[in-house]
C-alpha atoms as an extended CHARMM CRD file, in Angstrom:
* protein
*
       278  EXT
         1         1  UNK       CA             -5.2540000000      -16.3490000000       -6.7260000000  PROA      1               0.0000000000
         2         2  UNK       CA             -2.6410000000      -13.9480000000       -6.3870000000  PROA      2               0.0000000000
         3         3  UNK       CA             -2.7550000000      -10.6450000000       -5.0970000000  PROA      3               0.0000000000
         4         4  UNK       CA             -0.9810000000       -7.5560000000       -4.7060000000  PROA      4               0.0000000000
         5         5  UNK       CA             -0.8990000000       -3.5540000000       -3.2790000000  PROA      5               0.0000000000
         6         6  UNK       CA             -2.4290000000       -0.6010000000       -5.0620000000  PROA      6               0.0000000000
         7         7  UNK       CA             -2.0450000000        2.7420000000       -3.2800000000  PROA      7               0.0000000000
         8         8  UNK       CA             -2.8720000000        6.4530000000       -4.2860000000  PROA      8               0.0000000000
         9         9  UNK       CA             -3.4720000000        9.3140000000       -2.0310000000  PROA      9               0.0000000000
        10        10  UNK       CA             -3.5120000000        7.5380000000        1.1970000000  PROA      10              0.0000000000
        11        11  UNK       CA             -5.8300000000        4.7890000000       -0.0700000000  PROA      11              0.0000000000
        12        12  UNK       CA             -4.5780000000        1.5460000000       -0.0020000000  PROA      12              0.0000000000
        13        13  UNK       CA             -6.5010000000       -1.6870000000       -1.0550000000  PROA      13              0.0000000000
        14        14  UNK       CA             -5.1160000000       -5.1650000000       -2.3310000000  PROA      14              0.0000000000
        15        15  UNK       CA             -6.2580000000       -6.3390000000       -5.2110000000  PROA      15              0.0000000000
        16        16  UNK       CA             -6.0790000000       -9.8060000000       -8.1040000000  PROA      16              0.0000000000
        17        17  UNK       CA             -2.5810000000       -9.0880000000       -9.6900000000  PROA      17              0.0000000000
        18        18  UNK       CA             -3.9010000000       -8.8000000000      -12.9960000000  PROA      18              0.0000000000
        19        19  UNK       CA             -5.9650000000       -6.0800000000      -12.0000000000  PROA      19              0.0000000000
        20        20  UNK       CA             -4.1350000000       -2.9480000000      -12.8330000000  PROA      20              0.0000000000
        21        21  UNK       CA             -4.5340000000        0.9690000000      -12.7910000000  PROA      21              0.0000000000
        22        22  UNK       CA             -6.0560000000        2.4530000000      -15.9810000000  PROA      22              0.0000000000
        23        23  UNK       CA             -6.9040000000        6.1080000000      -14.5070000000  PROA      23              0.0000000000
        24        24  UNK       CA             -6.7560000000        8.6400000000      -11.7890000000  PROA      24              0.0000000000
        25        25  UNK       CA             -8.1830000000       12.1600000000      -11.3090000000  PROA      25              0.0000000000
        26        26  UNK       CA             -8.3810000000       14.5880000000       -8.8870000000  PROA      26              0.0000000000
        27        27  UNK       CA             -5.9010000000       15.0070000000       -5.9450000000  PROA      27              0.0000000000
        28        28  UNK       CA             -5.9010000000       14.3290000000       -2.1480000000  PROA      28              0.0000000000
        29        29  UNK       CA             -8.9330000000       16.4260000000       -1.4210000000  PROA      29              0.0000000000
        30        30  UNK       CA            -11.5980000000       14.9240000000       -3.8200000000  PROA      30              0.0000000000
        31        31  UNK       CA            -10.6190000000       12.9090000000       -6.5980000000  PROA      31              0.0000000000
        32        32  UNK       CA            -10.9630000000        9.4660000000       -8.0290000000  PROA      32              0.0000000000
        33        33  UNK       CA             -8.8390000000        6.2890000000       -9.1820000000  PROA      33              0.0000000000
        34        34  UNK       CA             -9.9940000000        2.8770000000      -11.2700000000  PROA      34              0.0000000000
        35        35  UNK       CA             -8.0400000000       -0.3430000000      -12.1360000000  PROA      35              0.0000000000
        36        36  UNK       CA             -9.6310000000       -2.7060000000      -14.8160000000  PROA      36              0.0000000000
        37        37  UNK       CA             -8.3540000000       -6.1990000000      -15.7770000000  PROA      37              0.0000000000
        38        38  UNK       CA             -7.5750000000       -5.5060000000      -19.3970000000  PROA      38              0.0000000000
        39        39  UNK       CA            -11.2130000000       -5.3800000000      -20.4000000000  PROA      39              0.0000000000
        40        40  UNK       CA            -13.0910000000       -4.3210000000      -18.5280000000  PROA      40              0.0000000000
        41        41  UNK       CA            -13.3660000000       -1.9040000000      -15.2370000000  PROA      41              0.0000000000
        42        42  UNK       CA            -13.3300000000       -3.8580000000      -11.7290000000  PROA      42              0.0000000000
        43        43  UNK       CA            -12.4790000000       -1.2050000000       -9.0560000000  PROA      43              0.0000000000
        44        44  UNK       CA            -13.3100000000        2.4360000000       -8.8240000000  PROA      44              0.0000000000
        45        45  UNK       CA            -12.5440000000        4.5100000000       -5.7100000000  PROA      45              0.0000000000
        46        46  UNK       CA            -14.0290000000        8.0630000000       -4.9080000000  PROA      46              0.0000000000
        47        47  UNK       CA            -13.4730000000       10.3580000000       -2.3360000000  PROA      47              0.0000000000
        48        48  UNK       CA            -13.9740000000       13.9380000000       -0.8050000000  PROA      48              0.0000000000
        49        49  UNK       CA            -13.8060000000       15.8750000000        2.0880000000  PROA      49              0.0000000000
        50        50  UNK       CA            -17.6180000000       17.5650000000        2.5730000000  PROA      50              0.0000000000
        51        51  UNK       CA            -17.6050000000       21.0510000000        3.1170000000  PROA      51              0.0000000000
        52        52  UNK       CA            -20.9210000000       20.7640000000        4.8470000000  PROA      52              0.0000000000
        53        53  UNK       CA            -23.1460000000       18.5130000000        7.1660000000  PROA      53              0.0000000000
        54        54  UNK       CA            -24.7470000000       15.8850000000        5.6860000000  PROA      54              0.0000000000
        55        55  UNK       CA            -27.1050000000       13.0500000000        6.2960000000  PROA      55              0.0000000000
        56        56  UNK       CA            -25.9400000000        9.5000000000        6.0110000000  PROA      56              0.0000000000
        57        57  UNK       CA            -28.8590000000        7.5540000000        5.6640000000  PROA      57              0.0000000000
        58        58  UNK       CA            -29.7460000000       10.7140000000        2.2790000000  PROA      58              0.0000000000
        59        59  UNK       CA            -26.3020000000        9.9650000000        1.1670000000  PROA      59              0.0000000000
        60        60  UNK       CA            -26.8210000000        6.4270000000        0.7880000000  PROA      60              0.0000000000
        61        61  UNK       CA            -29.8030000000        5.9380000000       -0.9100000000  PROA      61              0.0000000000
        62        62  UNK       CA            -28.5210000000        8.7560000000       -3.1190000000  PROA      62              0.0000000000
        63        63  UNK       CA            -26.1570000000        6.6230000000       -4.1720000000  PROA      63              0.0000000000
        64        64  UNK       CA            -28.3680000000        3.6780000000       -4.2200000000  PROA      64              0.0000000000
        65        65  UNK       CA            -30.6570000000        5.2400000000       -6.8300000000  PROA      65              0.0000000000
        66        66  UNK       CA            -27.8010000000        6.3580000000       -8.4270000000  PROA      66              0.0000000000
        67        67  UNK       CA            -26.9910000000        2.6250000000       -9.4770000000  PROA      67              0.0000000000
        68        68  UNK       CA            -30.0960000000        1.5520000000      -10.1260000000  PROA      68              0.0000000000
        69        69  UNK       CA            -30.8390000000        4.4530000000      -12.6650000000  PROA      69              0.0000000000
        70        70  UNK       CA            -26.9520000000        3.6190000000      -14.1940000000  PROA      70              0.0000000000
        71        71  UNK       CA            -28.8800000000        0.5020000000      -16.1660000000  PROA      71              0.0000000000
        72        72  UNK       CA            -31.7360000000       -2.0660000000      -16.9890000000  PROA      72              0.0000000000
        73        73  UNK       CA            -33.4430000000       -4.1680000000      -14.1710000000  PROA      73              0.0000000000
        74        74  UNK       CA            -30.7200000000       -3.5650000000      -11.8760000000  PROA      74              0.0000000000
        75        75  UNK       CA            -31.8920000000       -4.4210000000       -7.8660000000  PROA      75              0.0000000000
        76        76  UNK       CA            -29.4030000000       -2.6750000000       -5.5390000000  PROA      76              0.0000000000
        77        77  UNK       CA            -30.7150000000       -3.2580000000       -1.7350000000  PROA      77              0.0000000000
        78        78  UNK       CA            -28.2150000000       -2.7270000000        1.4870000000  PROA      78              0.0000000000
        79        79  UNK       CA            -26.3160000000       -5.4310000000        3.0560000000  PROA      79              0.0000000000
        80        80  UNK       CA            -25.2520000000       -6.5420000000        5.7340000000  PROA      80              0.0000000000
        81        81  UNK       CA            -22.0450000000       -8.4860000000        6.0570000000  PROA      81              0.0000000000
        82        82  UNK       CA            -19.2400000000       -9.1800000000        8.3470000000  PROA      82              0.0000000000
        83        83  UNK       CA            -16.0620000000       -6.8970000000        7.9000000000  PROA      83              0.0000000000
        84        84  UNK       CA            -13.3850000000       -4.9420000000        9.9560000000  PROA      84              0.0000000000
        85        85  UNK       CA            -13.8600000000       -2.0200000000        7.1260000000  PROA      85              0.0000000000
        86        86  UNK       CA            -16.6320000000       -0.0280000000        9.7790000000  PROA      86              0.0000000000
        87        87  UNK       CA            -14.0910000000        0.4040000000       12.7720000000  PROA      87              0.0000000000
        88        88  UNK       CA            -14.1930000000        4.3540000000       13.4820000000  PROA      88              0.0000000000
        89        89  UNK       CA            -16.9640000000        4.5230000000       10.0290000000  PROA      89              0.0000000000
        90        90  UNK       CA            -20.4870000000        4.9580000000        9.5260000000  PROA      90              0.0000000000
        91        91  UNK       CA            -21.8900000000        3.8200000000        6.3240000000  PROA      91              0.0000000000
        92        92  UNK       CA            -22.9890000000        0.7520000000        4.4340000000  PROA      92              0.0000000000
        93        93  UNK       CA            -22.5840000000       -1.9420000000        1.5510000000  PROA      93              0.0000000000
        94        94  UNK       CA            -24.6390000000       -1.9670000000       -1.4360000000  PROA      94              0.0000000000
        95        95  UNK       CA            -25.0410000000       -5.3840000000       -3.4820000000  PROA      95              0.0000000000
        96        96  UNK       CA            -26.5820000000       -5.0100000000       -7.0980000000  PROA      96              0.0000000000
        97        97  UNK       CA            -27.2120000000       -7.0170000000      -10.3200000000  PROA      97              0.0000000000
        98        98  UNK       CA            -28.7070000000       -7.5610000000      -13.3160000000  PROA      98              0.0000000000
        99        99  UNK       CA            -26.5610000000       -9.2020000000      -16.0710000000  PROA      99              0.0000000000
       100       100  UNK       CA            -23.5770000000       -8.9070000000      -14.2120000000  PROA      100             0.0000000000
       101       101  UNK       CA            -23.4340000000       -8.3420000000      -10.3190000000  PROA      101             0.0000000000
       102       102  UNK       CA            -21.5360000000       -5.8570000000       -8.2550000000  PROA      102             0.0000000000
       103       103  UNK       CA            -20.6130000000       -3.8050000000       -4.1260000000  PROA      103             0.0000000000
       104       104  UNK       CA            -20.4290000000       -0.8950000000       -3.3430000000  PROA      104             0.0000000000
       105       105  UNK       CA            -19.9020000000        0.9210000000       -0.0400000000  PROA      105             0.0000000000
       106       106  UNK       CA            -20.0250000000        4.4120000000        0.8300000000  PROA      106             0.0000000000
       107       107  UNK       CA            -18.1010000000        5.5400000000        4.3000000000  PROA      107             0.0000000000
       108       108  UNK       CA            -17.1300000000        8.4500000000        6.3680000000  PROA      108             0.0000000000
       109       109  UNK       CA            -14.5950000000        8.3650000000        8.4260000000  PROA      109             0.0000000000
       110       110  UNK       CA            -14.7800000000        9.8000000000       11.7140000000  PROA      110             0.0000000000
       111       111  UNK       CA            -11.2370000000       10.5180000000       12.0380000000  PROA      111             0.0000000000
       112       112  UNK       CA            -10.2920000000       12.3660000000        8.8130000000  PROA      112             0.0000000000
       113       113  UNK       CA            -13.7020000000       13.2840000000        7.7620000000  PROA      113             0.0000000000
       114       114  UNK       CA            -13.4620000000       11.6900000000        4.3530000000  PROA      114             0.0000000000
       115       115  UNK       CA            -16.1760000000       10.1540000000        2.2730000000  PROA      115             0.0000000000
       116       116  UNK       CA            -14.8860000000        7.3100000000        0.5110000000  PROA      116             0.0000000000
       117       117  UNK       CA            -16.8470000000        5.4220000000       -2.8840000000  PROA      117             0.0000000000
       118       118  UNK       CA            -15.7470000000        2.1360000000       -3.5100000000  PROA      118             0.0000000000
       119       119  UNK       CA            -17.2990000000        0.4250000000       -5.9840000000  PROA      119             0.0000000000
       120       120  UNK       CA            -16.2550000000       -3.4090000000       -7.3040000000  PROA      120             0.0000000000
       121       121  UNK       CA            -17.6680000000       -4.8820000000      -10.5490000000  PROA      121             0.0000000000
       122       122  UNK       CA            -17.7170000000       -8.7570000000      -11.3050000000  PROA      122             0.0000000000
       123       123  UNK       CA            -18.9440000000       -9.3150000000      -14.7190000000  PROA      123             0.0000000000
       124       124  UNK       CA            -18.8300000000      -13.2150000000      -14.4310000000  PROA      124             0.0000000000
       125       125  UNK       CA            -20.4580000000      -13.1560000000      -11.2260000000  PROA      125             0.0000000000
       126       126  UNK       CA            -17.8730000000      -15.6540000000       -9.9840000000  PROA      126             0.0000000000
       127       127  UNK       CA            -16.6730000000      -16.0030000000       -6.6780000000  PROA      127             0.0000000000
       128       128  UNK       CA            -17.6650000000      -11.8910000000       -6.3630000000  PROA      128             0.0000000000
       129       129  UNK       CA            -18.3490000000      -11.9980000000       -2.4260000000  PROA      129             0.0000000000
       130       130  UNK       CA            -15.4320000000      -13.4890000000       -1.4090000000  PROA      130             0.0000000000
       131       131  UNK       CA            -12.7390000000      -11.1890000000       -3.3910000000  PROA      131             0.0000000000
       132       132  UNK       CA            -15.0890000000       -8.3100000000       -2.5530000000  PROA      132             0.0000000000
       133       133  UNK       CA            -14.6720000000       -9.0730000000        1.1200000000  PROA      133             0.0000000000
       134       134  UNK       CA            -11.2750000000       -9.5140000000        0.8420000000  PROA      134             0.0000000000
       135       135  UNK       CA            -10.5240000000       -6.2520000000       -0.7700000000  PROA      135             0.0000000000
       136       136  UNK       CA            -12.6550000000       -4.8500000000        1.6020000000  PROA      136             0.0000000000
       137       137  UNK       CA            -10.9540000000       -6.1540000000        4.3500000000  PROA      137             0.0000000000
       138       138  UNK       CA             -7.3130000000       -4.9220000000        2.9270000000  PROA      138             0.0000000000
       139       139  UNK       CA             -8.5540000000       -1.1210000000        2.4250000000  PROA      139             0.0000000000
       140       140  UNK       CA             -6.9620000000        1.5720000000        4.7860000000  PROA      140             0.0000000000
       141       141  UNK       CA             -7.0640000000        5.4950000000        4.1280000000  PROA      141             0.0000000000
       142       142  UNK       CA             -4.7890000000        6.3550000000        7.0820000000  PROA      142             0.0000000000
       143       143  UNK       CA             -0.8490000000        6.6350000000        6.8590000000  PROA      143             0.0000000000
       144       144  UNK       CA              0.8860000000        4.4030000000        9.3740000000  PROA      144             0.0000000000
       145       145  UNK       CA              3.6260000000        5.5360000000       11.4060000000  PROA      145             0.0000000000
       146       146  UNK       CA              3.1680000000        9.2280000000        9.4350000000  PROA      146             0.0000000000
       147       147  UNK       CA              4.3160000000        7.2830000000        6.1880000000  PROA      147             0.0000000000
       148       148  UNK       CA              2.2840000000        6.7060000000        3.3130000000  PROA      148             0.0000000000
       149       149  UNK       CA              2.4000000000        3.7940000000        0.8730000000  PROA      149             0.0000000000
       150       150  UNK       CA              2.0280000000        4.4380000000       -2.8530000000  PROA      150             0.0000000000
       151       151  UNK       CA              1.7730000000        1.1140000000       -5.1010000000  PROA      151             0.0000000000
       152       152  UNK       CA              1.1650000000        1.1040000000       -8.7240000000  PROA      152             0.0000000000
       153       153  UNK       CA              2.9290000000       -0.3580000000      -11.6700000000  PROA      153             0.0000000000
       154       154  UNK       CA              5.3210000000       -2.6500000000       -9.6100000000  PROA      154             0.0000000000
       155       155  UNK       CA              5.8670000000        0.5170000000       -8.2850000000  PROA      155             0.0000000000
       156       156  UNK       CA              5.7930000000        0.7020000000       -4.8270000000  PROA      156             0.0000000000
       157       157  UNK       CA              7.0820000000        3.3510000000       -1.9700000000  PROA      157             0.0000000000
       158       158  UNK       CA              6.3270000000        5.1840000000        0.9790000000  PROA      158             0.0000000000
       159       159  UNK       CA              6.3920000000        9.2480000000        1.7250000000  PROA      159             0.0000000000
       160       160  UNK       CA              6.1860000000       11.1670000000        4.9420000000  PROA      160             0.0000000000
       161       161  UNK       CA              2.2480000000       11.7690000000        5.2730000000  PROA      161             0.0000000000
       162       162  UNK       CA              3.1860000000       15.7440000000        4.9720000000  PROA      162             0.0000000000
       163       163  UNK       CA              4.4810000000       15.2920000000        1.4470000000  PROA      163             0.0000000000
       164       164  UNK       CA              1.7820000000       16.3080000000       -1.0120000000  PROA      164             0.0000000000
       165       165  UNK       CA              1.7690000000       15.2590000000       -4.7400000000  PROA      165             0.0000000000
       166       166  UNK       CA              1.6580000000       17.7840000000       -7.1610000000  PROA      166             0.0000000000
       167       167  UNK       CA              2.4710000000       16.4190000000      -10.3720000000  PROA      167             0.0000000000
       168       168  UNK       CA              2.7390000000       12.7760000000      -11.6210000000  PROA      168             0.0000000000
       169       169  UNK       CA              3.4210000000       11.1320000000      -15.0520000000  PROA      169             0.0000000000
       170       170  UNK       CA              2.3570000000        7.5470000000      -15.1640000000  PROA      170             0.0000000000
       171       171  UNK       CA              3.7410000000        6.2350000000      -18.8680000000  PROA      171             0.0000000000
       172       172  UNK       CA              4.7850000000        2.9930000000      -19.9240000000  PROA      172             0.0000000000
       173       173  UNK       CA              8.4790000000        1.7900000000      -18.4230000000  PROA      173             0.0000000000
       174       174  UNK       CA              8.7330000000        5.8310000000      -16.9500000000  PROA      174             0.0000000000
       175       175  UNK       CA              7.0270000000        6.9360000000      -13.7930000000  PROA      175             0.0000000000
       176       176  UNK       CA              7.4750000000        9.5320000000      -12.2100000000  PROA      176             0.0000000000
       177       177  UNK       CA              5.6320000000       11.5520000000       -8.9660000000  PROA      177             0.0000000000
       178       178  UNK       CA              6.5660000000       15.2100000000       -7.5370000000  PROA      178             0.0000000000
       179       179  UNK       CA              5.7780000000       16.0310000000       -3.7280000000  PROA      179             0.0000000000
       180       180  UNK       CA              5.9310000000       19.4730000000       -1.8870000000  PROA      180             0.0000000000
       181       181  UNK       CA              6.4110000000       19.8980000000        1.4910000000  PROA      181             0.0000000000
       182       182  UNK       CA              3.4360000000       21.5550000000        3.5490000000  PROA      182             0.0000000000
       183       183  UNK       CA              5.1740000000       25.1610000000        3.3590000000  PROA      183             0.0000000000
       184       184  UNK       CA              5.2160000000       24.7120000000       -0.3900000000  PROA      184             0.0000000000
       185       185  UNK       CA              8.8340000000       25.0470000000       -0.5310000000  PROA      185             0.0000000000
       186       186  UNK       CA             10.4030000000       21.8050000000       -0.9770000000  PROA      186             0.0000000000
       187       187  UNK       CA             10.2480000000       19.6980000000       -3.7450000000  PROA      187             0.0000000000
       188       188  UNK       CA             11.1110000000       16.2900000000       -4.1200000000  PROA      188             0.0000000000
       189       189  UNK       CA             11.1060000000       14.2990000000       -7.3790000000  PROA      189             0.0000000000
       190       190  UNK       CA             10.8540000000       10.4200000000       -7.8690000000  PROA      190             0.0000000000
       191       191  UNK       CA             11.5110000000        8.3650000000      -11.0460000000  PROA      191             0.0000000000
       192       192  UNK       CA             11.6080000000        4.3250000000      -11.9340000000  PROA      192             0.0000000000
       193       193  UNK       CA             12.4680000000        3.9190000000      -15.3070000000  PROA      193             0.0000000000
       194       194  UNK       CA             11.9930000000        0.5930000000      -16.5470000000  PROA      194             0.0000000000
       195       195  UNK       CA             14.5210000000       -1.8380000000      -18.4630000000  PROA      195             0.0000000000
       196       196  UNK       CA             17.1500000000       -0.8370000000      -16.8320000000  PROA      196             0.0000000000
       197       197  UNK       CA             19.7130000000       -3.5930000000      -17.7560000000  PROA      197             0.0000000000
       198       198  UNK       CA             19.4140000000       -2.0570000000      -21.6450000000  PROA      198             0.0000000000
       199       199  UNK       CA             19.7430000000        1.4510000000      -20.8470000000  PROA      199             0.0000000000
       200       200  UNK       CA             23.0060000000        0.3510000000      -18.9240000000  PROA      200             0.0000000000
       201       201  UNK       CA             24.9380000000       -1.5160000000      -21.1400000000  PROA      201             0.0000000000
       202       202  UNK       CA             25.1210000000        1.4280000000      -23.5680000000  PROA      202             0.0000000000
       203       203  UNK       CA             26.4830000000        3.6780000000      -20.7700000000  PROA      203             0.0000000000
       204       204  UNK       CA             27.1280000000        4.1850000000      -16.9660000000  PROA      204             0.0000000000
       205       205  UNK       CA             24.8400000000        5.1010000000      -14.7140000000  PROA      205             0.0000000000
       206       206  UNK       CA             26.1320000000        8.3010000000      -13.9490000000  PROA      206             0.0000000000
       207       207  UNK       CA             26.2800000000        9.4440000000      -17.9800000000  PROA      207             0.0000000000
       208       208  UNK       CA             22.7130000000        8.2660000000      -18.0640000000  PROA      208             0.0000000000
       209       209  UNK       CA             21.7090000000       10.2150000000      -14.8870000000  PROA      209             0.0000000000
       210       210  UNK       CA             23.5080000000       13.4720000000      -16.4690000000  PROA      210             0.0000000000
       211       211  UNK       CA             21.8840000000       13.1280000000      -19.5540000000  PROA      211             0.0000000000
       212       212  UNK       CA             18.7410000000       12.6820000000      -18.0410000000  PROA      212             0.0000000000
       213       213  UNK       CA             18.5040000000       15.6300000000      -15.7250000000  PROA      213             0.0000000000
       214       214  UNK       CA             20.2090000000       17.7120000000      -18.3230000000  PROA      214             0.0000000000
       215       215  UNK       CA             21.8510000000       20.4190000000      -15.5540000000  PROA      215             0.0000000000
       216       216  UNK       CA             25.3220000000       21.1450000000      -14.2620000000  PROA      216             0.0000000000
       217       217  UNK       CA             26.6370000000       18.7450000000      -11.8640000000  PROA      217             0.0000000000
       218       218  UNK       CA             29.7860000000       20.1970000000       -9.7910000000  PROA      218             0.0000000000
       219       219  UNK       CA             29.5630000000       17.1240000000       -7.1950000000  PROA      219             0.0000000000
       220       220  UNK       CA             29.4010000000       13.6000000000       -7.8020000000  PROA      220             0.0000000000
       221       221  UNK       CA             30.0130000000       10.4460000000       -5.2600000000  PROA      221             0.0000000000
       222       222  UNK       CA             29.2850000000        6.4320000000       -6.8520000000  PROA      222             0.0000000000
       223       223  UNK       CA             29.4510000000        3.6570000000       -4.2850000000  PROA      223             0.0000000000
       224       224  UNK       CA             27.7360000000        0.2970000000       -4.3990000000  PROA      224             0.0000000000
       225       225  UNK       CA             25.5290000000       -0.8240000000       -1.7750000000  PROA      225             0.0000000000
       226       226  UNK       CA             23.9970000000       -3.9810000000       -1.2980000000  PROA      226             0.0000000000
       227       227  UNK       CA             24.3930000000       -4.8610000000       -4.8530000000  PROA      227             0.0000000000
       228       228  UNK       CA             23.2660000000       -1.7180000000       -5.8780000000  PROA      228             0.0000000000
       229       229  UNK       CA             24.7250000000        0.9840000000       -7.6170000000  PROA      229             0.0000000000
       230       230  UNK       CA             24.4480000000        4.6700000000       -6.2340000000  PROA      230             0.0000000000
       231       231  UNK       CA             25.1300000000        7.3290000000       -7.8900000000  PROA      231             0.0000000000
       232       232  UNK       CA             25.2290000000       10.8480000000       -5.7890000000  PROA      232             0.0000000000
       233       233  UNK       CA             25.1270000000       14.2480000000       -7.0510000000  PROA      233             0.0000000000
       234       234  UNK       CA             24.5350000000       17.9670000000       -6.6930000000  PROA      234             0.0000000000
       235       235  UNK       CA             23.0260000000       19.9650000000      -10.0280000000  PROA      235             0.0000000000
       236       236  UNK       CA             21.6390000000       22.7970000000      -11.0210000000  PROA      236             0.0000000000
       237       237  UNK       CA             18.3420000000       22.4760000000      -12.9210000000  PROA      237             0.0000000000
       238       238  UNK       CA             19.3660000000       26.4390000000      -14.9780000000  PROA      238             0.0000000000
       239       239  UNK       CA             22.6670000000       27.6100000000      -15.8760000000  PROA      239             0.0000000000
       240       240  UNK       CA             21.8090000000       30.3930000000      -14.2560000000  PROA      240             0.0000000000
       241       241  UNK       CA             20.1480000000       29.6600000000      -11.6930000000  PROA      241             0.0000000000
       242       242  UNK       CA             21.0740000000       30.1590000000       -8.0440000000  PROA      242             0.0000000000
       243       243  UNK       CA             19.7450000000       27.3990000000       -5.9650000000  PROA      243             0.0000000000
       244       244  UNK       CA             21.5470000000       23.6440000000       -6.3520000000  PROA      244             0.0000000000
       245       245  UNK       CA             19.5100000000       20.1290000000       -5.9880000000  PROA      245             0.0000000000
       246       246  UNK       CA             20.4460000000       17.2270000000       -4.8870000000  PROA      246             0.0000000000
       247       247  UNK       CA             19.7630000000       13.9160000000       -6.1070000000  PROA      247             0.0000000000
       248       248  UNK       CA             20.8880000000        9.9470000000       -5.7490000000  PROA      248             0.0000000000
       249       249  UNK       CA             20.1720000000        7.6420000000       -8.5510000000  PROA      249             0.0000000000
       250       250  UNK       CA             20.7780000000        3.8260000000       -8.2450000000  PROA      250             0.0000000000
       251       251  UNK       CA             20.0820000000        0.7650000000      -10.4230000000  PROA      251             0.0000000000
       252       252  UNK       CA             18.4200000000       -2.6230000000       -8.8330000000  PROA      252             0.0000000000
       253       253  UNK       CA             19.4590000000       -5.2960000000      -10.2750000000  PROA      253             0.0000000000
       254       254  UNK       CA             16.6760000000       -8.0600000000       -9.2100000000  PROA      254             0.0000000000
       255       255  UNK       CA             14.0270000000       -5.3480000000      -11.1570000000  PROA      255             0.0000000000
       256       256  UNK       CA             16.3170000000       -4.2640000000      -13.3900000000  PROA      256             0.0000000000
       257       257  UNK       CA             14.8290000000       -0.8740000000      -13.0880000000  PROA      257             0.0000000000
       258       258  UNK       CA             16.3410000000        2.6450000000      -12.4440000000  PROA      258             0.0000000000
       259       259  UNK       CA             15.0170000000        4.8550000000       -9.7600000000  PROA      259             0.0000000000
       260       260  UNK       CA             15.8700000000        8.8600000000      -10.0960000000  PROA      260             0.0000000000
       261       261  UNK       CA             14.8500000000       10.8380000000       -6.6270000000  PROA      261             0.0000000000
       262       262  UNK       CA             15.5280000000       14.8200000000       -6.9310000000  PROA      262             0.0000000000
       263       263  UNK       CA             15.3230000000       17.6920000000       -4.4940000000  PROA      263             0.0000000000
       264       264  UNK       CA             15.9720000000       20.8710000000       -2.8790000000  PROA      264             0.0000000000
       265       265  UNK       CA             17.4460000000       19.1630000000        0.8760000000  PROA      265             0.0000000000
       266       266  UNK       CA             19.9340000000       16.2560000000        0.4040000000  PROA      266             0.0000000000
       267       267  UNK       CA             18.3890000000       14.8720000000        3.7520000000  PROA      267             0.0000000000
       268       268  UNK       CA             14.4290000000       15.0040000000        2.4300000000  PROA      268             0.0000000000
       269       269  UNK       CA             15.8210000000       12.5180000000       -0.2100000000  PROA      269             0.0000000000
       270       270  UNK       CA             16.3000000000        9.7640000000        2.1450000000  PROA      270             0.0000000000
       271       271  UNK       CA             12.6620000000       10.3150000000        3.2260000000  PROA      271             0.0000000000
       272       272  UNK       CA             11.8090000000        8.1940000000        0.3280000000  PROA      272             0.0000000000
       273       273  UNK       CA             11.8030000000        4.7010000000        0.4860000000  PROA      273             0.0000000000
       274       274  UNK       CA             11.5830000000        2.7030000000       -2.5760000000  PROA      274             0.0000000000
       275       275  UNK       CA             10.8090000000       -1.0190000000       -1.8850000000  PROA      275             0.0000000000
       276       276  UNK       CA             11.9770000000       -3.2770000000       -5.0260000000  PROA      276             0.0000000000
       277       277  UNK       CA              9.9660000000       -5.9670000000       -6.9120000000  PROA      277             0.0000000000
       278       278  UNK       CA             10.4430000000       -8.2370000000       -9.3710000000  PROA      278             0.0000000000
């Protein structure tokens, strides 16, 4: 079985590769994410920051009658089983069935103060314990280094841990995310645009790039890196307007995708790493 990354908000978990996103709420403070495998769901995640004290041993069998009252005949009992996923948590793992079987935990982390969801659905009941455990074992909610790693889509790249997404559009062959920086003045905008190798033979990267940010450019610099072709510029957004952006915009050839970052410091661009996939 192969595998791959899915990250959102800090959360990252590995997961079947044919297991895919299929919705997200909510933002870094309390919100939600779920990936199904085309029919039906197999991961959700939930999390929030309490605003309160709270009892964990309450919160749990909260949750556990939560499940059981979500369907028929369905036994839901703690257990107990052998993971890495406690270190620095309190908490506990919920098995359940009836027609089809499922785990949940529910966690708080002592060192962010986050109470994490995660709930894993196996309708065939086949070989559930073992991929639970090992996308159990893969989840992390803490940025490394003060980077965090987003994943979805055969997207994947990683953000300073200060960077906080405000907007995001997640359509078909066009993704894009928008972070601010913590003083709320700094933007920074990220775009992979799929078939690349199309979009290009009609016209040069840098025509494409113009038409798709649709502002003035008065500088422009194209070098090739690595195989790659870069295309740097400096805009602005309103005719009118008084501020410039920068932005770099390059074309990978072995994903034959374009990637579009935008923002207000040239420098904050190259805080974004983008790491290529097939």
């Amino acid at each position: 079985m192969n595998w791959k990354l899915t990250g959102w908000e800090g959360i990252n978990l590995s997961v079947p590769e044919d297991w895919e996103l299929s919705s997200v709420d909510g933002n870094r403070e309390k919100g939600t994410f779920s990936l199904d495998d085309g029919y039906s769901i197999r991961v959700e995640v939930e999390w929030e920051y309490p605003k309160s004290t709270f009892s964990m041993e309450k919160l749990i069998e909260k949750y556990r009658q939560e499940i059981i009252k979500k369907g028929k005949n369905i036994k839901c009992n703690i257990v107990k089983i052998k993971t890495n996923f406690f270190k620095g948590k309190s908490g506990a793992i919920l098995h359940w069935k009836n027609h089809e079987e499922g785990y949940s935990t529910v966690s708080y982390c002592k060192k962010c103060g986050r109470v994490v969801f995660l709930r894993v659905y196996f309708p065939e009941k086949k070989h559930s314990k073992e991929i639970f455990l090992c996308i159990l074992n893969s989840f992390s909610e803490h940025a490394e280094k003060g980077r965090e790693i987003w994943a979805i889509y055969k997207l994947i790249f990683s953000a300073p841990e200060n960077l906080k997404r405000i907007s995001s559009s997640l359509k078909a062959g066009d993704i894009t995310f928008t972070f601010q920086d913590e003083k709320g003045k700094g933007e920074i905008t990220l775009s992979q645009i799929a078939l690349g190798n199309i979009i290009l033979r009609q016209q040069p990267l840098s025509a494409w790039t113009k038409e798709r940010i649709g502002g003035k450019i008065i500088e422009e610099k194209q070098e090739e890196r690595n195989n790659h072709a870069y295309f740097f510029f400096r805009y602005k957004k309103k005719a009118f307007s008084r501020t410039w952006e920068n932005g770099i915009s390059w074309y990978c050839p072995i994903s034959q995708r374009i990637f579009l970052v935008t923002g207000n410091n040239a420098s904050d661009l190259l805080k974004i790493y983008c790491h290529e996939t097939k």
